[in-house]
C-alpha positions as CSV (number, residue, x, y, z in Angstrom):
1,X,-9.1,-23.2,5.6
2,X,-9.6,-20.1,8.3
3,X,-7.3,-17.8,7.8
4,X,-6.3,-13.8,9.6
5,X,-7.5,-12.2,7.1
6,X,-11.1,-12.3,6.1
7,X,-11.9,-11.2,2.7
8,X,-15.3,-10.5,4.0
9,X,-14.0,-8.0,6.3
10,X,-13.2,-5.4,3.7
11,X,-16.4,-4.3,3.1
12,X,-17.0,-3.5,7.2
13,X,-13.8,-1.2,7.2
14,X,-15.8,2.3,8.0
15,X,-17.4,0.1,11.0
16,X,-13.7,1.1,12.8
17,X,-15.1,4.3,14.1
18,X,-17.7,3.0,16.2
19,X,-16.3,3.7,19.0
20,X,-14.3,6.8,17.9
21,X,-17.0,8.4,14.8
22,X,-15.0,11.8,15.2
23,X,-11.7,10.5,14.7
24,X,-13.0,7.8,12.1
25,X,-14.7,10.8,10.1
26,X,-11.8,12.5,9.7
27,X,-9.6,9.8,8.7
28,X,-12.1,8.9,5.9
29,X,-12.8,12.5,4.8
30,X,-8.8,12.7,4.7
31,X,-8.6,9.6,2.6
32,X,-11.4,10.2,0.2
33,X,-9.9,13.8,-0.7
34,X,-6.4,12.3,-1.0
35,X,-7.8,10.1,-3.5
36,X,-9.9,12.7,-5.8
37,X,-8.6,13.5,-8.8
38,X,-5.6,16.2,-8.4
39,X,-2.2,16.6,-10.4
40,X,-2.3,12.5,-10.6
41,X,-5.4,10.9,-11.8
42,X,-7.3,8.3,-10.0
43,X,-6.2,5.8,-11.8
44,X,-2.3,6.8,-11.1
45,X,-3.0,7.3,-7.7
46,X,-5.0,3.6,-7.5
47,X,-1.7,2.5,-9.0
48,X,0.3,3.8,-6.4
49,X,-1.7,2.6,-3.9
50,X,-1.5,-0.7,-5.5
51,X,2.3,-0.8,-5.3
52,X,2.1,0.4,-1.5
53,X,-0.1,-2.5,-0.8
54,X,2.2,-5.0,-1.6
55,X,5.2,-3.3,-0.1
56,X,3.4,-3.2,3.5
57,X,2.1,-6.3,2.7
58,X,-2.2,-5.5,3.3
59,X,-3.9,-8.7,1.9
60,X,-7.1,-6.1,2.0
61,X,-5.6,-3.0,0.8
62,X,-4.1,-5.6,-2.4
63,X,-7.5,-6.6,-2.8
64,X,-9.3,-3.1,-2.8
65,X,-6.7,-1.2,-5.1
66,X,-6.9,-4.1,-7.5
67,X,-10.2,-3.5,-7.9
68,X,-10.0,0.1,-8.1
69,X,-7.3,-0.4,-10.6
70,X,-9.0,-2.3,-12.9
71,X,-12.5,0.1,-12.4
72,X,-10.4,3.3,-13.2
73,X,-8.9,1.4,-16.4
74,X,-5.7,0.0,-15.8
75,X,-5.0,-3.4,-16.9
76,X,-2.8,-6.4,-15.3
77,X,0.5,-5.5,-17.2
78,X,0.0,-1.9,-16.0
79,X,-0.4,-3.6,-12.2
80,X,2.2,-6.0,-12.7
81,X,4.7,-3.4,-13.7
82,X,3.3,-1.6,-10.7
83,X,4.4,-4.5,-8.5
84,X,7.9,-4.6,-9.9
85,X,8.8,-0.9,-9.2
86,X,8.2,-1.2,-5.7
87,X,9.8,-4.6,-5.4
88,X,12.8,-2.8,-7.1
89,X,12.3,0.0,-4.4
90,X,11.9,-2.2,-1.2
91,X,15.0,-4.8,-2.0
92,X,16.9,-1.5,-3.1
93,X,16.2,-0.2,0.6
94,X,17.1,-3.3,1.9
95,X,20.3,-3.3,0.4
96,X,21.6,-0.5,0.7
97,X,21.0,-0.6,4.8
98,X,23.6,-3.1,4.2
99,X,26.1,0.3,4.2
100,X,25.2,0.4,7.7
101,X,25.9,-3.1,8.5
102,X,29.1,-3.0,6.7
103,X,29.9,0.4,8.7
104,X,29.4,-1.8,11.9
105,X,31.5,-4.7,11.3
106,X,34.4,-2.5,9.9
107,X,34.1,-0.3,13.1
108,X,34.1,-3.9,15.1
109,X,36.5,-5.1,13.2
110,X,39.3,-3.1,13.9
């Protein structure tokens, strides 16, 4: 079944700055050193990355920090658990923009 998004795409990512190598160049110089090891590890910040991919939703970015995940030692209940905090954290911000909506209709309401 064809499908958007191409698993076989991933790998041709840095072919994006073809047509603009200086800004391309300093996206992925900007990326690599965000990702070198700091005050978090690589493997924490894989993690992270991890939970950010599933709360925006990137089939590739899931794919990629999976892998990296697993390559910088973290197992599948260290991911999984990874998954929950930011499902926590996404339907908590959903919810509480339901302040605003109940601000609205009690405004309307009167």
């Amino acid at each position: 079944m064809e499908t958007y998004y191409k698993p076989e795409d991933l790998p041709k990512f840095e072919e994006i700055g073809k047509e603009a190598p200086d800004l391309a160049a300093k996206f992925f110089d900007y990326y690599g050193a965000v990702f070198e090891e700091g005050e978090l590890t690589e493997r924490e910040k894989a993690l992270i990355a991890l939970s950010v991919a599933h709360a925006i939703q990137c089939p590739y970015c899931i794919d990629a920090y999976t892998q990296a995940c697993l390559e910088k030692g973290s197992n599948l209940t260290e991911m999984t658990e990874a998954v929950h905090v930011v499902t926590a954290i996404r339907g908590g911000a959903s919810l509480v923009h339901g302040i605003q909506m109940r601000n609205v209709a009690e405004k309307l309401s009167l």
